[in-house]
VOPAGU-2260 file (C-alpha; in pm, 1 decimal, decimal comma):
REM VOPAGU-2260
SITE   aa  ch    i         X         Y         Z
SITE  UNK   A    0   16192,4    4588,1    2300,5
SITE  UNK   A    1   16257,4    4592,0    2703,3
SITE  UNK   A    2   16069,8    4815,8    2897,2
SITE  UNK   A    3   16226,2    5154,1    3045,4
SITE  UNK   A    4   16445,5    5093,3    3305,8
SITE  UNK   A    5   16339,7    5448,0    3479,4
SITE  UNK   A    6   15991,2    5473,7    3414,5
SITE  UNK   A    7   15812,7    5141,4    3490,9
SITE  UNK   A    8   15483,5    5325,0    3360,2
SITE  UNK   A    9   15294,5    5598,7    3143,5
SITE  UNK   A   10   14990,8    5651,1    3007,5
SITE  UNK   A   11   15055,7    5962,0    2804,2
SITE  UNK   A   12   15353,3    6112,6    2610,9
SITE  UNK   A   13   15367,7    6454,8    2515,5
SITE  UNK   A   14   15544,8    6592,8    2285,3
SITE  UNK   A   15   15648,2    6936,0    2336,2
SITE  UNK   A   16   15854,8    7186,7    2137,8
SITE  UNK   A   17   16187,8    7337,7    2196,2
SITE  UNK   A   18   16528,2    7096,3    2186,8
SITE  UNK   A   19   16430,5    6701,9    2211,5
SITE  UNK   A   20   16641,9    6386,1    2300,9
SITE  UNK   A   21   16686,0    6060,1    2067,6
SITE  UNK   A   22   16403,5    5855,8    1981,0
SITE  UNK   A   23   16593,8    5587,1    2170,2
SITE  UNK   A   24   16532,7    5754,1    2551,5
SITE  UNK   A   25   16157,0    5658,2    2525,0
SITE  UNK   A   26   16033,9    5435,8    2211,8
SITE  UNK   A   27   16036,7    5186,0    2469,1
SITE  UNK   A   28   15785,8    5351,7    2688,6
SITE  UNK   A   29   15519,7    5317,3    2343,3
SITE  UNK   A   30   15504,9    4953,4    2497,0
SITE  UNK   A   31   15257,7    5065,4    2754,8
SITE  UNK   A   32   15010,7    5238,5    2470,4
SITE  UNK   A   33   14968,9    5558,8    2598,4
SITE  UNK   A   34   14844,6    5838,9    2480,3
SITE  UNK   A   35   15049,1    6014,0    2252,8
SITE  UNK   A   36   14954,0    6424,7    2235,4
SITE  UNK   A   37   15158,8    6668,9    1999,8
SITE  UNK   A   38   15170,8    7034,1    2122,5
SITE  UNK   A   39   15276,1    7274,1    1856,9
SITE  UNK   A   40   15575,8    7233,8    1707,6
SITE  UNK   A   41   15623,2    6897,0    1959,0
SITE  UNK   A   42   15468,9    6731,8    1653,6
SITE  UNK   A   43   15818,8    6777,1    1439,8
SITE  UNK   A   44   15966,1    6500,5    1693,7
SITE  UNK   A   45   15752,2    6273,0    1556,9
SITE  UNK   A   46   15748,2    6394,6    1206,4
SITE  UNK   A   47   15905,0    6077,5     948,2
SITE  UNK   A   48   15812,9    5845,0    1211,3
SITE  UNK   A   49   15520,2    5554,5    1190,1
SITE  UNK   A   50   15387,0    5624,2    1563,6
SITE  UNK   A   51   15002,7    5719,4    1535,2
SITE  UNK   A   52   14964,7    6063,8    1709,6
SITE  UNK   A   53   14617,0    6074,1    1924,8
SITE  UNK   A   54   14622,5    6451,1    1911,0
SITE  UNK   A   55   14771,4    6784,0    1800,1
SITE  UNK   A   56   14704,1    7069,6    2029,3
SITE  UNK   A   57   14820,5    7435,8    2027,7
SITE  UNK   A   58   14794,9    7780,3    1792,6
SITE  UNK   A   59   15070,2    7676,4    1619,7
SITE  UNK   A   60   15284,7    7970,3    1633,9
SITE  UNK   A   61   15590,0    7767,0    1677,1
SITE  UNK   A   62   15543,2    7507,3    1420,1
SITE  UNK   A   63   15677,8    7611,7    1070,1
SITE  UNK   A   64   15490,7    7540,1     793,8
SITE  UNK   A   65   15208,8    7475,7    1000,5
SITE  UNK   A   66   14920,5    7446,8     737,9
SITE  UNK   A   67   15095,5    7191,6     504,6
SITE  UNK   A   68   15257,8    6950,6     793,4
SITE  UNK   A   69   14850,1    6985,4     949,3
SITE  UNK   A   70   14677,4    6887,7     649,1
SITE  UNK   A   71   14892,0    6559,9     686,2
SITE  UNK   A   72   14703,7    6452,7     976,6
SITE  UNK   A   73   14281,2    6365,1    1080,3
SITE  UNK   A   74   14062,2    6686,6    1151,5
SITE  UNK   A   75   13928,9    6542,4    1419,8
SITE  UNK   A   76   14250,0    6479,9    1601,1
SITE  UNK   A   77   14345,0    6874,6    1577,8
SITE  UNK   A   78   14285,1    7067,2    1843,1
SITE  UNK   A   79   14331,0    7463,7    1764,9
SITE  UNK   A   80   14319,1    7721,7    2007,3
SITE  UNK   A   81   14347,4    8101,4    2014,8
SITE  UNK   A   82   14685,3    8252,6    2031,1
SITE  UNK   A   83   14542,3    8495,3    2335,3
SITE  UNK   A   84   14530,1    8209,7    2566,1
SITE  UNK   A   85   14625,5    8233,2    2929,4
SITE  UNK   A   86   14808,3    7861,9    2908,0
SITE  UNK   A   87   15088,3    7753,4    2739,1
SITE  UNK   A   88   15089,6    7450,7    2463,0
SITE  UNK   A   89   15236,9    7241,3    2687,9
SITE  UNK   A   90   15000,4    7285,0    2953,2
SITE  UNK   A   91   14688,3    7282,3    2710,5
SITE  UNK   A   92   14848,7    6884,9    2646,7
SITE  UNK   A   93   14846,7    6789,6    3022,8
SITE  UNK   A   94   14497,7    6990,3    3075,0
SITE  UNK   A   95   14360,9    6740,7    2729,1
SITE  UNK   A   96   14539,9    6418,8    2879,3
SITE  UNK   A   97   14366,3    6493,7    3192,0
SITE  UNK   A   98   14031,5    6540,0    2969,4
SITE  UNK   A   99   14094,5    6170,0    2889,2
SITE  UNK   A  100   14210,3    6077,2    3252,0
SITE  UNK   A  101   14557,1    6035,5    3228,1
SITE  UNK   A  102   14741,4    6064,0    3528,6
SITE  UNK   A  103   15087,4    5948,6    3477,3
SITE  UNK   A  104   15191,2    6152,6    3149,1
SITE  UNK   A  105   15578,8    6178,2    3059,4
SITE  UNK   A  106   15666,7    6524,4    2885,5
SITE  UNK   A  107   15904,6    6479,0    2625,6
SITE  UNK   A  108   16117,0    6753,5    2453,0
SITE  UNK   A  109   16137,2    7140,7    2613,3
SITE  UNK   A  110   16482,7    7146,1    2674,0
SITE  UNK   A  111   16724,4    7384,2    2551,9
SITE  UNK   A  112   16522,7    7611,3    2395,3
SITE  UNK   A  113   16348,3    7992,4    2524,3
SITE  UNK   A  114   16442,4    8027,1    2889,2
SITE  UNK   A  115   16010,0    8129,1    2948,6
SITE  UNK   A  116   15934,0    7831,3    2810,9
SITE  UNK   A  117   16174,0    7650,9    3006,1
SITE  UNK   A  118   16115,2    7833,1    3344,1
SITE  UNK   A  119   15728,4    7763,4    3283,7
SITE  UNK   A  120   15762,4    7396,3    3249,4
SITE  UNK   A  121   15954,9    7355,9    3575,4
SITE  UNK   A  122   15680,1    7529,7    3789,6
SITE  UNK   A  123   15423,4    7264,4    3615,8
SITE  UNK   A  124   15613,8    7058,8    3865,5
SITE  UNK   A  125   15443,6    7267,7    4170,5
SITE  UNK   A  126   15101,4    7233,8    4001,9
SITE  UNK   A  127   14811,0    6993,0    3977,8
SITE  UNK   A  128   14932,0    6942,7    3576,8
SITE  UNK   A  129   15234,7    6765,0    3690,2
SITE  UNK   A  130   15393,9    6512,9    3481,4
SITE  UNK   A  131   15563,6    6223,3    3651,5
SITE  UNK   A  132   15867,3    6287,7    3455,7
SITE  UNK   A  133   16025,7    6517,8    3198,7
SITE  UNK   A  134   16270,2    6407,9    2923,9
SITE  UNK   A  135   16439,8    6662,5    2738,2
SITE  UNK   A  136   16759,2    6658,5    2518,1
SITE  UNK   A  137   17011,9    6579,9    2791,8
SITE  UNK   A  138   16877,7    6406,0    3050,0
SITE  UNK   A  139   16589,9    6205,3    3264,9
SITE  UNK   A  140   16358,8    6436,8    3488,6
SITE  UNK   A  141   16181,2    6339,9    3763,8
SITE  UNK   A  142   15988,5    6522,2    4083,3
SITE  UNK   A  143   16027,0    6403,8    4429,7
SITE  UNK   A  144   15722,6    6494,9    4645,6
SITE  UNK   A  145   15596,8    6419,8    4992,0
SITE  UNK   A  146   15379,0    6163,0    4887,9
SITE  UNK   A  147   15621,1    6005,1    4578,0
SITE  UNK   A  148   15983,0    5924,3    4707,0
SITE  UNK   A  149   16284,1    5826,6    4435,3
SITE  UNK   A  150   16377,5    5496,5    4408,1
SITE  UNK   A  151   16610,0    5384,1    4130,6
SITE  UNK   A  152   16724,8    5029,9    4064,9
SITE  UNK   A  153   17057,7    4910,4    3921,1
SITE  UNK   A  154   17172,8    5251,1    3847,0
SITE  UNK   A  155   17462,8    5216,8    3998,1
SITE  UNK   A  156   17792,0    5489,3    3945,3
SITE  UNK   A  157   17541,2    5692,8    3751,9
SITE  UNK   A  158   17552,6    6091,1    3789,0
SITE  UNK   A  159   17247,0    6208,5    3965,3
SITE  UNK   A  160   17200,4    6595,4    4068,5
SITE  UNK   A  161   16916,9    6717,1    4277,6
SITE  UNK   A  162   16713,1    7058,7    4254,3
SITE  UNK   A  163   16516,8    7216,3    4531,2
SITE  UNK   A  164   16237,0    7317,0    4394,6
SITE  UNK   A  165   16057,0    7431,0    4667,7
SITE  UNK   A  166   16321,5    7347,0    4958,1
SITE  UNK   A  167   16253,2    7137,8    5237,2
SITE  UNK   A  168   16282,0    7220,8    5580,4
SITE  UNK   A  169   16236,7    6859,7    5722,3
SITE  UNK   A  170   16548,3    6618,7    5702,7
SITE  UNK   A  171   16599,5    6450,2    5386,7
SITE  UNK   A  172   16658,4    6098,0    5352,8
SITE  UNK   A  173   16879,2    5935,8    5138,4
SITE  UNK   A  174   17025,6    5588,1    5059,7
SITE  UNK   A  175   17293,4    5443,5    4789,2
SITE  UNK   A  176   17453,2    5774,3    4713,5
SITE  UNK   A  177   17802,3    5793,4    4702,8
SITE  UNK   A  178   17805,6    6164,8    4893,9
SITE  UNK   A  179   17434,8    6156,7    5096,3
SITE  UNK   A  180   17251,0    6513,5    5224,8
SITE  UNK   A  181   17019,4    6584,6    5480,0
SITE  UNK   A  182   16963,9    6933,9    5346,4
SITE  UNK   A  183   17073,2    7192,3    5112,9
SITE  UNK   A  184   17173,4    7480,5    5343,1
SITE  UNK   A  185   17505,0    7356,2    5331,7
SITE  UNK   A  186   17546,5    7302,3    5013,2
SITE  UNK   A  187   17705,7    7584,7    4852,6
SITE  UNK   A  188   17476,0    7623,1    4553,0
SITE  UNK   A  189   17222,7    7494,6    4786,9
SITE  UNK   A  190   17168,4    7184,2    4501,9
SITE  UNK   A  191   17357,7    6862,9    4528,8
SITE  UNK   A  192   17499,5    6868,7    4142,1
SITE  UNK   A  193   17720,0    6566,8    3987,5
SITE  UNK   A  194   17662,8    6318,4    4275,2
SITE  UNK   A  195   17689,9    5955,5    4209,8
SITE  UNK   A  196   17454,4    5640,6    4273,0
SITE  UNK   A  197   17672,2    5425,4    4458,0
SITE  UNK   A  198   17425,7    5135,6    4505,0
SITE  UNK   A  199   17181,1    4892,3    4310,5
SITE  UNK   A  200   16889,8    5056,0    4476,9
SITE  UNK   A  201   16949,1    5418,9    4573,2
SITE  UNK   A  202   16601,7    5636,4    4697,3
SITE  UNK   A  203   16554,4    5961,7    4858,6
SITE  UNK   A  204   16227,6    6075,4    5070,0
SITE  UNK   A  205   16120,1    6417,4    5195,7
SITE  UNK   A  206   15882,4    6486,9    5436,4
SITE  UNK   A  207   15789,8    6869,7    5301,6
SITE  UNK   A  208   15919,3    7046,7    4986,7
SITE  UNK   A  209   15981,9    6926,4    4603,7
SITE  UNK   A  210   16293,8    6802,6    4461,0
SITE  UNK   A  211   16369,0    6786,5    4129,3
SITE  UNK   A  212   16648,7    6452,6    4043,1
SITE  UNK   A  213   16815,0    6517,3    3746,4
SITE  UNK   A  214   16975,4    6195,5    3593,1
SITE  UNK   A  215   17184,8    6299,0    3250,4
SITE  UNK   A  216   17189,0    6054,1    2991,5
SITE  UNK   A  217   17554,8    6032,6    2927,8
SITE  UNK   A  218   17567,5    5847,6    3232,9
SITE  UNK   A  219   17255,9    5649,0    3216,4
């Protein structure tokens, strides 16, 4: 098994509920033996599978059958919590893999599914809960801050799209893309969608803001 040719490193995966993308888009990141956290009905991507789940965290709302498909799994490693909560599942998983002192986790699953749910994992991005990337069942994401530029290696003539999350007012920097940006305003749906990586090493750094690179995996 080869290593991930995105994500060089992870110390937690968590699974999370809503649409989620082939097994194949991150077995290879078990390699690293991270922490593997199941929030709600996240745990039905790894149901049939022989990967040892650290914990299960949520109330379980989501997750049908949620008694029997429980009972399957250590007491100890369930985590139940009140359905009056002020966090999501998803963000009770980062807040437990922070518990442990993870601090690169990789959220997998989300996509596709209720548009809250959806909206509230993209403003983890903003937040100290961050996770260093997000797979769901389409494509590879990953935040660009101040501090953590994007650099990609032999990714070449993949599609690549950019989201301002919070938009930057400084000059943007870019190198290997086949149509480079120094800023959205002239963009006209202020994103750069659909551009292409035209080099082995492409990278992007921002001064101010967050961007959000999108890399689909029917190109990757």
């Amino acid at each position: 098994m080869s290593y991930h040719t995105i994500f060089p490193t992870c110390d937690a995966l968590i699974f999370t509920g809503g649409k989620y993308p082939p097994t194949n888009q991150w077995i290879s990141l078990l390699q690293h033996k991270p922490l593997v956290i199941a929030a709600d009905s996240g745990l039905l991507q790894l149901q049939g599978t022989n990967i040892a789940i650290d914990h299960i965290i949520g109330d379980f709302d989501s997750l049908p059958n949620a008694e029997r498909i429980l009972s399957q799994y250590p007491t100890g490693s369930i985590h139940r919590s009140s359905r009056d909560k002020d966090e999501t599942d998803t963000e009770l998983a980062l807040l437990l893999a922070q518990k442990y002192g993870c601090k690169q986790p990789i959220l997998i699953g989300g996509g596709e599914g209720r548009m809250d749910h959806l909206l509230a994992i993209i403003q983890l991005f903003q937040t100290p809960l961050a996770p260093i990337a997000w797979i769901t069942a389409q494509e590879y994401i990953l935040p660009v801050y101040q501090e953590k530029p994007l650099i990609l290696h032999q990714m070449a003539e993949k599609t690549i799209s950019f989201y301002p999350l919070r938009t930057p007012k400084e000059p943007i920097h870019t190198q290997g893309l086949q149509w480079p940006f120094t800023e959205f305003e002239y963009l006209y749906s202020k994103m750069s969608i659909s551009n292409v990586i035209s080099d082995d090493t492409m990278s992007l750094h921002i001064t101010d803001g967050i961007l959000l690179a999108i890399l689909p995996f029917s190109t990757t």
